[in-house]
C-alpha positions as CSV (number, residue, x, y, z in Angstrom):
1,X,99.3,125.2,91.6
2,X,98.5,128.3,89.3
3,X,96.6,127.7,86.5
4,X,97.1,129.5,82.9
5,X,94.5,130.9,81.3
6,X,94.4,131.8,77.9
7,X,91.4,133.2,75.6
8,X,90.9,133.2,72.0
9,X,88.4,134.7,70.1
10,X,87.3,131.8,68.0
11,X,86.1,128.4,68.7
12,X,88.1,127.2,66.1
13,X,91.6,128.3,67.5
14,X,90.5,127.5,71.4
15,X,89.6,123.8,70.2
16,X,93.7,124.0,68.6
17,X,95.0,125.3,72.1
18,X,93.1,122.5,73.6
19,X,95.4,120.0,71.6
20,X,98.2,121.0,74.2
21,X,98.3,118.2,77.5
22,X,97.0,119.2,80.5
23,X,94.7,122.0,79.3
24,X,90.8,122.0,79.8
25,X,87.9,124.0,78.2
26,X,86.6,126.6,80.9
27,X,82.5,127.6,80.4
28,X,81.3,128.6,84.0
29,X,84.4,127.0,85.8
30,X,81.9,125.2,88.5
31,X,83.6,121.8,87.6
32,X,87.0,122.3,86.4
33,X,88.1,125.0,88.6
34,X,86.4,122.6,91.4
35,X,88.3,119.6,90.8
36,X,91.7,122.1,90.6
37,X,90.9,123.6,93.9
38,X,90.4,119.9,95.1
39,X,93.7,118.7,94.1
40,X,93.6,117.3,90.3
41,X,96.8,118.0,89.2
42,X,96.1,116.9,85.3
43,X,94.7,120.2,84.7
44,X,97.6,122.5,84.0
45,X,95.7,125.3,81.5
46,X,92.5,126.5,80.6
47,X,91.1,127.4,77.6
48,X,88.2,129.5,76.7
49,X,86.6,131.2,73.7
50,X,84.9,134.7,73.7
51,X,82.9,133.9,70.1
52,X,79.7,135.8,70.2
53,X,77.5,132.9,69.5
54,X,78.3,130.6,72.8
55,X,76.7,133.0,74.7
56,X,73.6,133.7,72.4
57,X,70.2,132.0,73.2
58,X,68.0,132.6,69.7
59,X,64.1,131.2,69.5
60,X,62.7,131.0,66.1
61,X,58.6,130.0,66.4
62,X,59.4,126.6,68.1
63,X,62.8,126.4,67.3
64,X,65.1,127.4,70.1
65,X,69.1,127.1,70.2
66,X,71.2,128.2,73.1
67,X,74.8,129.0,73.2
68,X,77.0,126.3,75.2
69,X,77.9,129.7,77.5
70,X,74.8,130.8,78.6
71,X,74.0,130.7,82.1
72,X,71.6,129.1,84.0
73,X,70.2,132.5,85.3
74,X,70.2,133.2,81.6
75,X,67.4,130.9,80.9
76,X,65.5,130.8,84.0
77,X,64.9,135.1,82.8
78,X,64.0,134.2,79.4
79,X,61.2,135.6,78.4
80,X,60.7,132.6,75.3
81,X,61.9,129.6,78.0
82,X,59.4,129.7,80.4
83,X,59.3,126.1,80.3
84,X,62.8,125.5,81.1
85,X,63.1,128.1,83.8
86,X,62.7,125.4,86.6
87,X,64.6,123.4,85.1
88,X,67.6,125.6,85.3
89,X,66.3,127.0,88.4
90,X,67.1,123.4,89.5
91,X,71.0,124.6,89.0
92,X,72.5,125.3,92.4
93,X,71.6,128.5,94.3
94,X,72.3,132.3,92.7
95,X,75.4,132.2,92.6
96,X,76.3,128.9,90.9
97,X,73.4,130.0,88.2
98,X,75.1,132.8,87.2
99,X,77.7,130.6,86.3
100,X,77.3,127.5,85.5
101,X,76.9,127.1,81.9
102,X,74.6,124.8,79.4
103,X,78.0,123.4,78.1
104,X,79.3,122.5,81.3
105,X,75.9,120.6,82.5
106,X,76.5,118.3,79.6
107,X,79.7,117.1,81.7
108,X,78.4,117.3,85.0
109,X,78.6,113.8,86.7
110,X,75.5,112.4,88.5
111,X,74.4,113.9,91.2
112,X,75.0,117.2,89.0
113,X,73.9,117.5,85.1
114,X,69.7,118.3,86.3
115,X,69.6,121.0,83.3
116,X,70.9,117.7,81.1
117,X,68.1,115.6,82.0
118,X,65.8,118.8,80.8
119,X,67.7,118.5,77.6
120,X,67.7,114.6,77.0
121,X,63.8,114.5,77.8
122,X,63.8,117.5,74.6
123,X,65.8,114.7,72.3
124,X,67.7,117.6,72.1
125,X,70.9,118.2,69.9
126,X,74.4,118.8,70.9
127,X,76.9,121.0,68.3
128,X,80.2,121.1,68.6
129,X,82.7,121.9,66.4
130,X,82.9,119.0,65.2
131,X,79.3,118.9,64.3
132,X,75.7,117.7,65.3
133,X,74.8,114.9,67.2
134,X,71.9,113.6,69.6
135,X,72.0,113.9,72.9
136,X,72.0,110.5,73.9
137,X,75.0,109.7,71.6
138,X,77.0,112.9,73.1
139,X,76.6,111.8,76.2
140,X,77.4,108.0,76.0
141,X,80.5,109.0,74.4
142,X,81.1,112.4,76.6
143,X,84.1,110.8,78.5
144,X,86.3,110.6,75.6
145,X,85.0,113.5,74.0
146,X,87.6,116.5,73.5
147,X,85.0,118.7,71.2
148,X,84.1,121.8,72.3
149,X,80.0,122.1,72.7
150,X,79.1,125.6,70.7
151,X,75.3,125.2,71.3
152,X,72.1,122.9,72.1
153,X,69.0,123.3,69.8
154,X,65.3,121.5,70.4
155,X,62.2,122.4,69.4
156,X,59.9,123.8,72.0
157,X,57.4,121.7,73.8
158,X,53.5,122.4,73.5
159,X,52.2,123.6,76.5
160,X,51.6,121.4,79.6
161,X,53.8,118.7,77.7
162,X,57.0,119.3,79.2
163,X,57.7,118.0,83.1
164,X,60.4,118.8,85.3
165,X,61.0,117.4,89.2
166,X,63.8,117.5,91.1
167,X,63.7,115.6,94.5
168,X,66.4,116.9,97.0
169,X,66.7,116.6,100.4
170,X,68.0,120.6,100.9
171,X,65.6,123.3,99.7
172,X,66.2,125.1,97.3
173,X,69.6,124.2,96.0
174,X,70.3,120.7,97.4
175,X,72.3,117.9,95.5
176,X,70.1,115.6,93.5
177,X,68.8,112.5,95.1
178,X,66.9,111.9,91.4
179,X,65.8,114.1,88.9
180,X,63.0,113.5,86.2
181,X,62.0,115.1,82.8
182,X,59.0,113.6,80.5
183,X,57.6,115.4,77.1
184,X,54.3,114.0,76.9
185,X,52.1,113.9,73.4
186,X,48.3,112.9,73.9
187,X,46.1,111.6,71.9
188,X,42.2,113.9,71.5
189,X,41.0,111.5,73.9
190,X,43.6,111.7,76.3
191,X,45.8,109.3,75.7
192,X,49.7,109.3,75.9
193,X,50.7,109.2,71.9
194,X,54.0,109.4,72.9
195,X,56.7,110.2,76.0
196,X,60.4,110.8,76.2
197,X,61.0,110.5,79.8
198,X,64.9,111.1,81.3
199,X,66.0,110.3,84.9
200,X,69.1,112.1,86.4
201,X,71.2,110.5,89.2
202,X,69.4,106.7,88.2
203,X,73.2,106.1,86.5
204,X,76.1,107.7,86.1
205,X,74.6,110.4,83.6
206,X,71.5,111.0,82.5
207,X,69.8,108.6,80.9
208,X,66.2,107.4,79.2
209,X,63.1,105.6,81.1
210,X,62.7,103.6,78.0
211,X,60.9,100.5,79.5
212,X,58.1,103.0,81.0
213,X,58.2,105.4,77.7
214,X,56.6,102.0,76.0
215,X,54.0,101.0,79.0
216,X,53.0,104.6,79.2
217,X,51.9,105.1,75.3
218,X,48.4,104.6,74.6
219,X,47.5,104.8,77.8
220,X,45.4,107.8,80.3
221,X,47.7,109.2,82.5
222,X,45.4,108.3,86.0
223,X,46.6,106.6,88.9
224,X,45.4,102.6,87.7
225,X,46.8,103.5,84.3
226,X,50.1,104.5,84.9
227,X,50.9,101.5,87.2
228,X,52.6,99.5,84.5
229,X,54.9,102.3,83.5
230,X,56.1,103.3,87.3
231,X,56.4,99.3,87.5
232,X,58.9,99.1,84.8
233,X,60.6,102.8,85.6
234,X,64.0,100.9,87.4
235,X,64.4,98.9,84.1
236,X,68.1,99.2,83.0
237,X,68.7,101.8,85.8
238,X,71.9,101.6,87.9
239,X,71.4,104.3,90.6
240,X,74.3,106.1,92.3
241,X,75.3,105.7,95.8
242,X,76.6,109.3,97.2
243,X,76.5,110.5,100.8
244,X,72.9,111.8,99.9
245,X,71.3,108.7,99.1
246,X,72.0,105.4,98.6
247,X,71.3,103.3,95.1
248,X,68.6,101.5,97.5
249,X,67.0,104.2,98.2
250,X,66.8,105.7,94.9
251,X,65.6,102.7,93.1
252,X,63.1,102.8,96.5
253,X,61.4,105.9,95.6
254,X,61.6,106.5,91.6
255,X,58.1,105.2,90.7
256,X,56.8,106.9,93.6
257,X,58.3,110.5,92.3
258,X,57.6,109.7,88.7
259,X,53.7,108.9,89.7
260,X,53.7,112.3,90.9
261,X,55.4,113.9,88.1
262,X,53.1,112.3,85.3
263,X,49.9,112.9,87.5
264,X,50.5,116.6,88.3
């Protein structure tokens, strides 16, 4: 079935297009023109906006916000987002990166959405033209959501504070079998003030480590000292089974990846 395309200059009059049935926002097209080629016939038209700002990526001191259209490549070539550049090097192989968009990762179901878990671990903020909100409220409510995403915005990380991992069983562009992101504060004497960490493919979307975040605080980050928290990293988890790993085997080797992560 042919797809219509049509393209408007504005957010504002793509997000009216969008009212019609069957129509769906296109960023990079890796999931919606997917799930046409694979047979979903609910998608009829697709809808996309050429405004400047999606695909602008502006860092202000520590203040960075990124266009819902820019690329994956985008950011791993940033010269300002060197933190984030494995992170969306996680994204696919070349060809997806110079596609797939920070928009679309929102949406991406688990075992996609890595560059989300980035994002989630950076409390980051989602706008859309509706307006702001946090990224764990946009992406509880993603499903039902119809807003189009005009650009994420977080403040940058000090240095050494951010983590990324992603374990796959295919080098370098694999599916997921779990991904991890932490933002670690510590204390002068070494100890964790405070830690955001997010876990990709440990539900159906990204979602917070919140039981470790609380035995991790206020203590070293050394292998004795970080038991508790890898003990309590399954808490409220509800893993995916995919044909690359099962839910077993995820819950099986989280606190081993996440010791790794928080003692590299």
């Amino acid at each position: 079935m042919a797809l219509a395309l049509q393209t408007y200059a504005t957010v504002k009059d793509a997000n009216a297009a969008l009212k019609a049935a069957g129509t769906r926002y296109l960023g990079g097209g890796t999931l919606v023109v997917r799930a046409a080629n694979e047979g979903d016939v609910s998608v009829s038209g697709l809808i996309r906006s050429t405004e400047p700002s999606l695909s602008t990526i502006a860092v202000a001191g520590d203040k960075v916000r990124i266009g819902a259209s820019v690329t994956m490549a985008a950011i791993a070539h940033h010269p300002d987002l060197d933190a984030l550049a494995k992170a969306a090097r996680a994204v696919g192989g070349p060809a997806i990166r110079n596609m797939a968009t920070v928009g679309g990762n929102l949406f991406a179901p688990a075992p996609y959405g890595d560059f989300a878990v980035a994002l989630l671990a950076l409390d980051a903020t989602i706008s859309t033209d509706d307006g702001d909100t946090p990224i764990e409220t946009f992406l509880a409510n993603r499903d039902g959501s119809r807003a189009i995403v005009t650009s994420v915005s977080f403040t940058l990380p000090k240095a050494d504070s951010f983590r990324f991992l992603k374990v796959s069983r295919v080098k370098p562009k694999g599916v997921s079998v779990l991904s991890i992101a932490s933002v670690l504060e510590r204390s002068p004497d070494g100890t964790v003030s405070s830690a955001r960490i997010a876990l990709g493919c440990m539900a159906d979307r990204p979602m917070r480590a919140i039981a470790a975040e609380k035995a991790l605080t206020g203590r070293s980050l050394t292998k004795d000292s970080i038991a508790p928290a890898l003990a309590a990293a399954r808490d409220g988890t509800s893993p995916i089974t995919d044909p690359i790993a099962s839910a077993w085997y995820r819950n099986e080797v989280l606190p081993v990846h996440l010791g790794r992560l928080l003692l590299a």
